[in-house]
N, C-alpha and C positions, 0 to 999 in steps of 0.2 A: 194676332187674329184680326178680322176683318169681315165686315158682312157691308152686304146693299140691297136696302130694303125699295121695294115697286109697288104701286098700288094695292089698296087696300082690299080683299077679298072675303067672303066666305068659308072657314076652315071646318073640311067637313071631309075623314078619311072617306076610303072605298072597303067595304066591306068584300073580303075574299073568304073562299074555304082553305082550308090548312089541311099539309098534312098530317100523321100523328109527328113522324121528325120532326116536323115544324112546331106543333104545338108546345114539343119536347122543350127547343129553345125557346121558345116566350115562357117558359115555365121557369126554365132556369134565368132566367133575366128578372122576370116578375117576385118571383117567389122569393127570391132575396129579401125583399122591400114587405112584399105584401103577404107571405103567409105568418108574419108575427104582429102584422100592424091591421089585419082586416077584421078579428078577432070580434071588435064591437060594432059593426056595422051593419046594415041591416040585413034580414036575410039572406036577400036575393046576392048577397056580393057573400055570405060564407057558402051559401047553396055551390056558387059557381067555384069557391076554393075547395070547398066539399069532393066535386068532382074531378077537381085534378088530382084531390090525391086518391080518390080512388082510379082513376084512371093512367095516372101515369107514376110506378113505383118509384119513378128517377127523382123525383120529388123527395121523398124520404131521406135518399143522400144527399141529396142540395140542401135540405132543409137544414140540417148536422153545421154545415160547413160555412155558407156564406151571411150569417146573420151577422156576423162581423161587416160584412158590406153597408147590410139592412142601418143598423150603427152608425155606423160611417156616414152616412149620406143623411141620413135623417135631423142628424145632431148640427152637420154644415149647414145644411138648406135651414136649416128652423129657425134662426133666428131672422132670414130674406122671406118665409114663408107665412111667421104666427102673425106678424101684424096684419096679414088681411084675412085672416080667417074669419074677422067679425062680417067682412061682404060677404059672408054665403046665407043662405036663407035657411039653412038648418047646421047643427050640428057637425061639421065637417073638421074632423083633426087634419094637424100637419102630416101625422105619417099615410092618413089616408087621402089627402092632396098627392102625396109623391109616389105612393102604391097608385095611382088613376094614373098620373102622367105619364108614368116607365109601365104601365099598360096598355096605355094609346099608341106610345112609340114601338115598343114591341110587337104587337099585335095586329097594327096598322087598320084597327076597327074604328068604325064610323063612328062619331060622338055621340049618335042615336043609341046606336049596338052596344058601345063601351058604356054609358053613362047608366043605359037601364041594366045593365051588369050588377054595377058599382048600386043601382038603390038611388040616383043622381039627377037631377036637371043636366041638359044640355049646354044651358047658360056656366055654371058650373063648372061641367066639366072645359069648355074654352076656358075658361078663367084660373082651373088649376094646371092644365099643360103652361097659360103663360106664365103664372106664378115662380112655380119650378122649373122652369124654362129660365127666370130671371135669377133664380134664388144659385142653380148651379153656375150659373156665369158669376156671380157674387163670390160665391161659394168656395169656388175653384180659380184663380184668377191664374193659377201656375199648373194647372191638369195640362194643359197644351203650350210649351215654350221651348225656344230654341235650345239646345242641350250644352249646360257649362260646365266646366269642371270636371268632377270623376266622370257624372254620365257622358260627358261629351268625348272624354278619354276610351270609354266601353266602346262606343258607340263607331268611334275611327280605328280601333281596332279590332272589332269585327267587319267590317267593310273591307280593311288591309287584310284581313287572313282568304277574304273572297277572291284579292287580287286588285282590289284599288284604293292604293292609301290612302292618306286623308280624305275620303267620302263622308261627306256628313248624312245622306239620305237619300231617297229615291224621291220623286217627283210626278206626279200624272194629274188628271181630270178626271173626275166621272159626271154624268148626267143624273140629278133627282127629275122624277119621271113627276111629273104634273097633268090634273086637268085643263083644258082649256080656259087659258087666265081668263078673267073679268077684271076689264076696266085698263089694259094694256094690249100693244101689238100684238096680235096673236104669231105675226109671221115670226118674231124674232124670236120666239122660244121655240116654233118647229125644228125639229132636228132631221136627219137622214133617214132614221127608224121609225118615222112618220110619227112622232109622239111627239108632243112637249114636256118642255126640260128645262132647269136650271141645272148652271156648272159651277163644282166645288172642284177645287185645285187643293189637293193636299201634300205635306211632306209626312214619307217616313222613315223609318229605321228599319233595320233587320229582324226587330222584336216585335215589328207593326205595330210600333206608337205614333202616334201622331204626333208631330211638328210642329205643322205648321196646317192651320187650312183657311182657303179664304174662298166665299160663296156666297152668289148673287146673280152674277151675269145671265141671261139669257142665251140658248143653245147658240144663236147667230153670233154669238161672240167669240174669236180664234181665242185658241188658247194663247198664241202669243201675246194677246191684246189683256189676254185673264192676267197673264202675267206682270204686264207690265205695269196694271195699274194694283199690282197689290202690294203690303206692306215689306212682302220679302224680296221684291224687285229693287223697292229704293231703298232696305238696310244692306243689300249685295252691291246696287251703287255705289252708298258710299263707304262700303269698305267697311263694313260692321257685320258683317254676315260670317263669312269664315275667319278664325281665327286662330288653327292648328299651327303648329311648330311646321314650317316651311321641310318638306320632303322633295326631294332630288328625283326627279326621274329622268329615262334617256333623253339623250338630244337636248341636254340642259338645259330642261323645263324645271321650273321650281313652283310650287303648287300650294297653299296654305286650304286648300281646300275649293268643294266643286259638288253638283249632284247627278245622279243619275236619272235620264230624261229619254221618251222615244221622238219620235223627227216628228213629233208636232211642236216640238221646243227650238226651231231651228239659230240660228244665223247670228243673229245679231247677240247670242248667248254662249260666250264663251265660259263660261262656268257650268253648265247643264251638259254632261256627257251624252251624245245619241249614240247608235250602232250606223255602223256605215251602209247596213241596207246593201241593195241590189241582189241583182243573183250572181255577176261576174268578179268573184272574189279572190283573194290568194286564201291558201290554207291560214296564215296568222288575222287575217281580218275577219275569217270564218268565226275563228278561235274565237276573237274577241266578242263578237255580234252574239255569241251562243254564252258565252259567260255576261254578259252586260243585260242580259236577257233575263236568265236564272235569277241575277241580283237583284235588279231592277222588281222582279216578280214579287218582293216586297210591299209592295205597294197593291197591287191586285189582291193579294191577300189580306190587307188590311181592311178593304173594298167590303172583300167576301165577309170578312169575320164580323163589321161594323154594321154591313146592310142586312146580313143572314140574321143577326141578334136581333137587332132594331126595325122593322121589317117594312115600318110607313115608308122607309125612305127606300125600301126594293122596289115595292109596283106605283104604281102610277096613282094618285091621290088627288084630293082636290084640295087646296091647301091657301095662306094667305100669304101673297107673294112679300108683305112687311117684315112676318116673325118667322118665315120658311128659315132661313139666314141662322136667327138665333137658335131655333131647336136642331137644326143640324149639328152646331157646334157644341150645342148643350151634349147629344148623343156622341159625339167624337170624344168630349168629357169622360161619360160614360164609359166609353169605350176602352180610354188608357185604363181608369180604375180597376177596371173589370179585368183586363192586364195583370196590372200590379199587384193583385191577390191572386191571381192564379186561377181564374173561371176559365174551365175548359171550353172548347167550341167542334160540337158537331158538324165534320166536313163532309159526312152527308147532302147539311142544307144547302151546300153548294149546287148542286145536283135537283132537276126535276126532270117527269116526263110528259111531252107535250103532247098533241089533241091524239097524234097518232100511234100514242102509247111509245113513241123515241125518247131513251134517256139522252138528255143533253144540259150542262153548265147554264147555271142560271143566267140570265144575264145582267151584269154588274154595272152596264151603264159607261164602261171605260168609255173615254171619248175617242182614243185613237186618231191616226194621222192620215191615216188613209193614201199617204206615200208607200209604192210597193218599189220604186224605181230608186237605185242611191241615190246618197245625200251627202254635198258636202256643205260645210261650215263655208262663210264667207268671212268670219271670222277667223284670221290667223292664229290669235291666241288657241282660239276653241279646236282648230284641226291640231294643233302642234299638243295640245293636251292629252287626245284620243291615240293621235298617233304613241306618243311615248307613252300611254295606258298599255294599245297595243303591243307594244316590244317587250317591256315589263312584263307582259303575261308570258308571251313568246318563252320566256328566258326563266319560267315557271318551272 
């Protein structure tokens, strides 16, 4: 993992309305942490748990099931978390430090909105997202790492049952949606969608865990450029990045591994598989481009399931372009755990509708290539990979 921190800002979300789905999943994300740890605080913060369970019955089942999470996470962070608990100016436990934080991120509410929830100073509440920001990165130093071993075995053998052996992941960018920086270029974070943005470059699996993620750059940075200055660029240089048992494919290609990538990953990357693009295809390169597609879509889903939960990093915020970096990756944290117990996720939140009442797919921020016209590899290794992916499927 990998972060690059920019000038120092004011972090201060945007307060949005929600809808009830929506509320639904900040419930189930929060309520884990916070309906057994809010119990002694002051009103205004049971008043507000008061009414989620009166308001949302889903709560009752959540409550049942994931307090084992609540556990989990309290007992890691606590010993990164209790020594600053003397900085607060009142009363403030550990568990209700990491019930505000996996509130803020959830909720994507202003520190104003979220702090007088909570019964809180402002100051405060900054200080307990960094806290817990710092305490899961402590916490968790292996929540997000490259997959060895059994899992790494799972992992190339469901990618092979899709049709491309040894694949260790899928690959893409998305954009976290920002206010207009303070105290840096404004041009270089503009993006296309007329918004600014920073870019996270993540890897995942077919279970949409996260890999790998690395985040910082500025929208005016090519993904090729994301790539090449991050840590999985130079362990794939020097040959520490795949490590599967070498598989045979046609046109004796032999292949220890490779990820699945769209044609913003071009050229000079011959281990990132793209689809061939264009509209003038044969039927096998059709084939392939619509199966590389499906697989690939991994990754979008992990998008959906990680911004949908966590929801500061879906719309647009105003944020501190230093510790942006580190709470993303804290919530990617979040995210496998949330995983690995088995938290459902409503694909509704995928889904809104806009000013003129059209249902239409949230938008996720992919960064996309914006090549509609083929693409070839100038990379021989990289075309002679695709191809023999290609004919493999063919012979499917």
């Amino acid at each position: 993992m990998e972060s690059t921190g920019f000038s120092d800002m004011d972090v201060r979300g945007r307060g949005q309305g929600r809808r009830d789905d929506e509320i639904d999943a900040v419930a189930m994300t929060v309520t884990a942490v916070a309906v057994n740890t809010m119990r002694g605080v002051l009103s205004s913060s049971r008043d507000m748990l008061a009414e989620f369970h009166k308001r949302r019955a889903l709560l009752q089942r959540i409550g049942e099931t994931p307090d084992c999470v609540a556990t989990q996470i309290v007992a890691s962070c606590a010993a990164y978390v209790e020594k600053k608990v003397t900085h607060y100016r009142m009363p403030f436990s550990v568990e209700q430090v990491i019930a505000f934080a996996l509130y803020r991120w959830a909720t994507g509410e202003t520190y104003e909105s979220g702090t007088s929830a909570f019964g809180i100073g402002r100051a405060i509440g900054l200080q307990a997202v960094r806290d817990v920001t710092s305490a899961l990165l402590q916490a968790y130093p292996d929540a997000i790492k490259w997959p060895v071993g059994r899992r790494c075995a799972q992992i190339l053998r469901a990618f092979r049952d899709k049709g491309f052996p040894n694949c260790f992941g899928a690959i893409e960018c998305t954009h976290i949606f920002i206010d207009k920086p303070a105290g840096a270029p404004s041009a270089n974070y503009y993006d296309r969608k007329h918004k600014f943005s920073v870019q996270a470059q993540v890897v995942v699996d077919l279970d949409l865990r996260i890999m790998d993620v690395h985040i910082g750059y500025p929208r005016s940075v090519l993904d090729v450029r994301v790539l090449h200055n991050s840590q999985l660029w130079r362990c794939a240089q020097a040959g520490e990045l795949f490590d599967a048992p070498p598989v045979s494919l046609p046109h004796g290609v032999v292949k220890r591994g490779y990820l699945l990538g769209d044609n913003g990953y071009p050229v000079v990357c011959p281990w990132i598989v793209q689809p061939y693009g264009g509209i003038d295809q044969g039927p096998d390169e059709e084939r392939f481009d619509t199966r590389q597609k499906v697989v690939r879509g991994c990754v979008e889903k992990a998008f959906g399931r990680l911004k949908c939960m966590w929801r500061l990093f879906l719309r647009t915020h105003k944020t501190n372009l230093d510790t942006l970096p580190q709470q993303f990756v804290a919530v990617c944290i979040l995210h496998n755990i949330l995983l690995d117990v088995g938290i459902d996720f409503d694909e509704n939140l995928l889904w809104e509708v806009d000013e003129n009442g059209v249902r239409r797919r949230v938008d996720m921020g992919i960064v996309g290539n914006g090549a509609g016209g083929r693409r070839r590899c100038t990379n021989v290794d990289g075309d002679l990979l695709r191809d023999a992916l290609r004919d493999r499927l063919a012979l499917m």
